[in-house]
C-alpha positions as CSV (number, residue, x, y, z in Angstrom):
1,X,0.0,0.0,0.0
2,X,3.0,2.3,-0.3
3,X,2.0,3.7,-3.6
4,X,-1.1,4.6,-2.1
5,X,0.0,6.7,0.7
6,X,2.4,8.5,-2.0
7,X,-0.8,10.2,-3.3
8,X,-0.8,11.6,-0.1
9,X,1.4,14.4,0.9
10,X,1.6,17.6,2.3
11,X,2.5,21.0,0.5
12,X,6.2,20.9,1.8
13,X,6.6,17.5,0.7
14,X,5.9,18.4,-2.7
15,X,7.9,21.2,-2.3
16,X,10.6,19.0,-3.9
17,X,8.8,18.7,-7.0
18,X,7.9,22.1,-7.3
19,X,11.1,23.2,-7.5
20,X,12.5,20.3,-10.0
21,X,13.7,21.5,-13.0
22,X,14.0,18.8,-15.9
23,X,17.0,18.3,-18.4
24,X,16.6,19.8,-21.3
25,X,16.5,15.9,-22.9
26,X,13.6,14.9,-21.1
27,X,10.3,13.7,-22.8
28,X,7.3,16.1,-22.3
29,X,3.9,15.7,-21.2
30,X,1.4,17.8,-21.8
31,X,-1.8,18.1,-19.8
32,X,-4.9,20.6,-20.5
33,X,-6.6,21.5,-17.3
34,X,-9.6,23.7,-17.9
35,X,-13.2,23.7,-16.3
36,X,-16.2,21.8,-18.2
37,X,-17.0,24.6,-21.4
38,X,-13.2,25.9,-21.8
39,X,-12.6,24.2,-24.9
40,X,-11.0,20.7,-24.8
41,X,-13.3,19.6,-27.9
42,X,-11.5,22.3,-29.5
43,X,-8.2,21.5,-28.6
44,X,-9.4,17.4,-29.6
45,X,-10.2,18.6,-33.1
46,X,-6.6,20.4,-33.3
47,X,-5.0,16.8,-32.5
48,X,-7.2,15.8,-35.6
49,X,-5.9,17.9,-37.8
50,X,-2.3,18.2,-36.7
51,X,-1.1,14.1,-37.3
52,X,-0.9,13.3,-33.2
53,X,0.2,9.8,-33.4
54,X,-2.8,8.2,-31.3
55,X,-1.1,4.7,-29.9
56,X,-2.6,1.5,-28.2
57,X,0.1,2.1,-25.5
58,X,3.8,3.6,-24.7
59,X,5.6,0.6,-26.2
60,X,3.7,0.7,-29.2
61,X,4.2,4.2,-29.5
62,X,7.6,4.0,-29.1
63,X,8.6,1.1,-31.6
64,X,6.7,3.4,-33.8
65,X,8.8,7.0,-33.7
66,X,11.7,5.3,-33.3
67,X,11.0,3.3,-36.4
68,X,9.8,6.5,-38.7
69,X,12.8,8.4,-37.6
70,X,14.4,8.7,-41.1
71,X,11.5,9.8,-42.9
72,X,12.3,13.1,-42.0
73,X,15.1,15.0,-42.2
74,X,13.5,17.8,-40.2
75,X,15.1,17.8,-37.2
76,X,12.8,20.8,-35.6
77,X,9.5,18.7,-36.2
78,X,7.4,18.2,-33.6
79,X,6.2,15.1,-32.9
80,X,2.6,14.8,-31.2
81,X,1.5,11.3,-29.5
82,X,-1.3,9.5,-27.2
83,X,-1.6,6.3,-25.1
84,X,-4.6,4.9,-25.1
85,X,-3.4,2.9,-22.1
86,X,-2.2,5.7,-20.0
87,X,-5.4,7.4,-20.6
88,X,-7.7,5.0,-19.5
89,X,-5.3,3.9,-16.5
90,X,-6.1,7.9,-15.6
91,X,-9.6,7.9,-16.1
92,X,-11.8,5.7,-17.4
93,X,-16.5,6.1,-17.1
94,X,-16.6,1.9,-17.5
95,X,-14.4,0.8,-15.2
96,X,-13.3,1.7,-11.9
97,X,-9.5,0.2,-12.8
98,X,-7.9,4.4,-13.2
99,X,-6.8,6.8,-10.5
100,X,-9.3,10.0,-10.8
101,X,-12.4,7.7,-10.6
102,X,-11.2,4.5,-9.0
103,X,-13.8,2.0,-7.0
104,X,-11.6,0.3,-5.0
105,X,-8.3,1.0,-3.5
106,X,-6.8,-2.1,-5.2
107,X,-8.3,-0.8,-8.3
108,X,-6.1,2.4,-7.9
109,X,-3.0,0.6,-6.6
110,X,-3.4,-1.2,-10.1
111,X,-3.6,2.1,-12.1
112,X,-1.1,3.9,-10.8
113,X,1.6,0.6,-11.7
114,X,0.0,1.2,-15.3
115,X,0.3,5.1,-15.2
116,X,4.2,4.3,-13.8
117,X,4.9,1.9,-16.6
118,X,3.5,4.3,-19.6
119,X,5.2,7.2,-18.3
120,X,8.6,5.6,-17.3
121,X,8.4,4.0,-20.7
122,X,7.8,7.0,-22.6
123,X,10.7,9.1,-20.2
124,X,13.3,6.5,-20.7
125,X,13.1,5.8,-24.2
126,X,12.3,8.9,-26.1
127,X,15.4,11.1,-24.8
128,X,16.3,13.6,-26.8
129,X,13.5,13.8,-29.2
130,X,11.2,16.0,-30.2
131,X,8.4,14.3,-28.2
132,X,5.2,15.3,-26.7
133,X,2.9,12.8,-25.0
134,X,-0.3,14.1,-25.1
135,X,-2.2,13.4,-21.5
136,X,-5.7,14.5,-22.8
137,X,-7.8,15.9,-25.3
138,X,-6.7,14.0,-27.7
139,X,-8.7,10.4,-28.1
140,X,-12.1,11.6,-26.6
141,X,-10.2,11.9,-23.1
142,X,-11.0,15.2,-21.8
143,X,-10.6,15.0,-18.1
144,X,-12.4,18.6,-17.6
145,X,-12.5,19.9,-14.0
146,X,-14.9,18.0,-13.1
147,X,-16.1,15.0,-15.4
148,X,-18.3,12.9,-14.9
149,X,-22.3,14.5,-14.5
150,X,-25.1,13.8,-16.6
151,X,-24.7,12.4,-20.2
152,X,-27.4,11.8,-23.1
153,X,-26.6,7.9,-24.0
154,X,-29.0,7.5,-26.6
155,X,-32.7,8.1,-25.5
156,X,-31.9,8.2,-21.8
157,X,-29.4,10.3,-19.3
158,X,-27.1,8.3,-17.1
159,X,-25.3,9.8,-14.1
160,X,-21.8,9.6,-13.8
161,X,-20.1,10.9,-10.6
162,X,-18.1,13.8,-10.4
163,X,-14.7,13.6,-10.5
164,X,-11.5,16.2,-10.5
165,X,-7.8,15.2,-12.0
166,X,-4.9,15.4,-10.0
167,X,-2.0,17.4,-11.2
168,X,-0.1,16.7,-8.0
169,X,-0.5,13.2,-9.2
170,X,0.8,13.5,-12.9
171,X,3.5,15.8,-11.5
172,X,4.9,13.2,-9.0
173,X,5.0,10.4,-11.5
174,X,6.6,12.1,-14.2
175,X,9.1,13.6,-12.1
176,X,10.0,10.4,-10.7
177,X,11.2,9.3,-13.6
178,X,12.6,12.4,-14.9
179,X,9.8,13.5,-17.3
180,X,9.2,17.1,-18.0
181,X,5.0,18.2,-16.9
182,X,3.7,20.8,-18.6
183,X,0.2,22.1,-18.2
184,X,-2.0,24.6,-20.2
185,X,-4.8,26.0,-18.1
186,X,-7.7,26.4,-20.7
187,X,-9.6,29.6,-19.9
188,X,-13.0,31.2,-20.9
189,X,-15.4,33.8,-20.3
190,X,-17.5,32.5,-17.1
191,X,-20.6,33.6,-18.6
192,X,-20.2,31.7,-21.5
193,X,-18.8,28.4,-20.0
194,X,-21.9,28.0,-17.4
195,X,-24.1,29.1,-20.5
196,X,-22.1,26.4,-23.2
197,X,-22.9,23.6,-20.4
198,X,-26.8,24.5,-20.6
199,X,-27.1,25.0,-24.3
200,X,-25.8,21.4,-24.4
201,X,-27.6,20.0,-22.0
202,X,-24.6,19.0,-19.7
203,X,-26.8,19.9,-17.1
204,X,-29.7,18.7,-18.1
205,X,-30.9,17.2,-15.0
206,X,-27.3,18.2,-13.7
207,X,-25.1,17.4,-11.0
208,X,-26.2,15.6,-7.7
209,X,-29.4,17.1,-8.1
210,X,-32.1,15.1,-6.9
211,X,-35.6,15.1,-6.7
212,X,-38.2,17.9,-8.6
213,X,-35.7,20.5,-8.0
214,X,-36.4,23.0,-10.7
215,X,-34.0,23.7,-13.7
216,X,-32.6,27.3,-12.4
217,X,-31.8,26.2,-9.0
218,X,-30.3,23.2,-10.4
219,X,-27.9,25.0,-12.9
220,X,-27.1,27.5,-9.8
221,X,-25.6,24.3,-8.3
222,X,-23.6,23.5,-11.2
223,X,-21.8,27.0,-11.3
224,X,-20.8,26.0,-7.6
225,X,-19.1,23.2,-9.1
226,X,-17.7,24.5,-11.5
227,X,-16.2,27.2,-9.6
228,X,-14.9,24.7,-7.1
229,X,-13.1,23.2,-10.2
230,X,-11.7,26.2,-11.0
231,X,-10.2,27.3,-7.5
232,X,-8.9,23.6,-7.6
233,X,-7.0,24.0,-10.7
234,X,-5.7,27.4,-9.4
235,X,-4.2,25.6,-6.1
236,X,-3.0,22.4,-8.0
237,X,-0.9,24.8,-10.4
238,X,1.1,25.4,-7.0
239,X,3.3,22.3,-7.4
240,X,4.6,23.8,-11.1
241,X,7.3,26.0,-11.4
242,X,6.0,28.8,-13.6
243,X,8.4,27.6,-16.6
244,X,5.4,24.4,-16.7
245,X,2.2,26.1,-17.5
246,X,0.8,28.6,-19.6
247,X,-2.7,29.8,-20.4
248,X,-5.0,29.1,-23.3
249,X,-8.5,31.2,-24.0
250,X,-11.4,30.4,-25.9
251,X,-12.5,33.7,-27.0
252,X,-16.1,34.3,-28.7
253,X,-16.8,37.0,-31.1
254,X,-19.4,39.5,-28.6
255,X,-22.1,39.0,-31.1
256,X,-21.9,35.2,-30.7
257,X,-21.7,35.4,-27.3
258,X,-24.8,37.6,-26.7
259,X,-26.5,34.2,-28.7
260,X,-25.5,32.3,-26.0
261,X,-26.6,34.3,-23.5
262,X,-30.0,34.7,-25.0
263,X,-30.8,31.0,-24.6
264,X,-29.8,30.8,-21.0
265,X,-32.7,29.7,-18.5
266,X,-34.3,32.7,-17.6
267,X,-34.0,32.3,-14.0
268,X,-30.8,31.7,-14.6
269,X,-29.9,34.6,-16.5
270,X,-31.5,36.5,-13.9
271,X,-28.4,35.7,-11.8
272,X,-25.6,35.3,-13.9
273,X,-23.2,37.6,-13.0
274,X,-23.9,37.4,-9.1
275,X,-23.3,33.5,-9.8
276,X,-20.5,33.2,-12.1
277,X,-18.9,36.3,-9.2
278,X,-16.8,33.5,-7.3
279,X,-15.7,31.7,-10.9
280,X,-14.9,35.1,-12.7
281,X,-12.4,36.0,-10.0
282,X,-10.6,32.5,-9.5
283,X,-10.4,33.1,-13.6
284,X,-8.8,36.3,-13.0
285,X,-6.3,35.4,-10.6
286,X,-5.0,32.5,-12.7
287,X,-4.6,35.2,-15.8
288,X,-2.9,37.7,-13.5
289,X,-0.1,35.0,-12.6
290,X,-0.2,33.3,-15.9
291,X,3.7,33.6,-17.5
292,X,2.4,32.7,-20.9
293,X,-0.3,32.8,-23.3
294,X,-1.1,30.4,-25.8
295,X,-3.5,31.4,-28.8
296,X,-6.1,28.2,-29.5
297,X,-4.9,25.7,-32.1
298,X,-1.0,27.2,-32.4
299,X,0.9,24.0,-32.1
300,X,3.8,25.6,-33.2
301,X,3.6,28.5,-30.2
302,X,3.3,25.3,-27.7
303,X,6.3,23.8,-29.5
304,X,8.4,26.8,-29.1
305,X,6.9,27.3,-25.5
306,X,7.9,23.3,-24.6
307,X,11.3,23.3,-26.3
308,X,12.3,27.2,-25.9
């Protein structure tokens, strides 16, 4: 059970890793931590568009960069790449075998020996390449602060419970093994990501509400979770020296984003700015702080930004 009480540690314990600063050789990992509505779909149709290698798992994925390493002879190329294995040993709605959402404790002991494997895998034989392992977005794996909630599955909504990623975790396990974390905090308007949840129907009978509660009270309690997400990014971004994360907003055109307003329940709407108060200035303190931008769909600015 030693893995497990790893997970848990105090703030000057992690001090350690806060202040780690990786070899310019080692493999990077990229993780998007944003809210529910900040744009990871976005971000997932980049990947689509952009040749991310998406791989059954690390060894896979390895054998084949290694193997296509002489059909370029650009040296500065970028090369984009998902596990399919690491994501699910992460998170995974099916099964309780992944360590944001686990079921039992030997469930998580179990994913965090996958999680090890991918990433030591990954770390130890991609040195000195022009590597990036893409932790989510990529694959359908969004890992939103939180996921979970209600989903449409065909004619009928199924519950999922809410869950939050760690970045204390990801940043422990890749240090161990001498990875390189890097995060970019995806950002948007807190109007418009409560109002993009409504419009589609993320909150359609929403989180842990119960009973005949009615629809405005019910989305009130969503932008109390989603708030709560927020501040939780904010203090997970603690354990990353500020050369690991940057910032990434989804901006809307203000013509397009009076639309969305419009179509916000009316009670709702009613109270949108007192509600969305507590989210707007979490938002706000992770911009002030923020050492660098990144403009939505610029791989080659996150290139430059991971191997400046």
């Amino acid at each position: 059970m030693a893995v497990l009480a790893a997970l848990f540690t105090t703030a000057a314990d992690f001090s350690s890793y806060a202040a780690a600063y990786a070899a310019a050789d080692s493999v990077k990992f990229l993780f998007f931590a944003g809210i529910e509505g900040t744009g990871h779909h976005a971000w997932a149709n980049v990947w689509r568009h952009n040749g991310l290698r998406a791989m059954k798992n690390a060894t896979v994925a390895v054998q084949d960069i290694i193997s296509h390493e002489d059909d370029t002879s650009d040296d500065n190329k970028t090369i984009y790449v998902t596990s399919k294995r690491l994501q699910s040993a992460l998170f995974a709605c099916h099964t309780g075998r992944n360590v944001f959402n686990p079921r039992t404790a030997g469930d998580l002991e179990e994913a965090i020996r996958v999680v090890e494997d991918e990433v030591s895998t990954f770390a130890s034989q991609l040195k000195n390449k022009r590597v990036v392992v893409v932790i989510n977005t990529a694959r359908g794996r969004m890992m939103s602060y939180p996921f979970g909630g209600t989903y449409n599955r065909g004619e009928t909504w199924q519950n999922v419970a809410i869950q939050m990623p760690d970045m204390e975790f990801l940043a422990r396990v890749i240090d161990d093994v001498r990875g390189d974390l890097r995060v970019v905090v995806l950002l948007r308007d807190p109007a418009l990501v409560v109002s993009s949840g409504i419009r589609r129907g993320f909150y359609h009978s929403g989180y842990n509400c119960e009973g005949n509660q009615d629809r405005a009270r019910c989305e009130m309690n969503n932008v109390r979770v989603v708030t709560q997400g927020q501040r939780l990014i904010f203090e997970q971004l603690h354990v990353l020296p500020k050369r690991s994360w940057a910032c990434s907003t989804l901006a809307m055109p203000d013509d397009y984003a009076e639309v969305v307003r419009s179509r916000i329940n009316k009670d709702l709407y009613a109270h949108l700015d007192v509600a969305t108060d507590g989210l707007r200035i979490v938002t706000d303190d992770i911009i002030a702080k923020c050492p660098a931008h990144i403009r939505l769909g610029d791989t080659n600015a996150i290139s430059s930004w991971l191997f400046a």
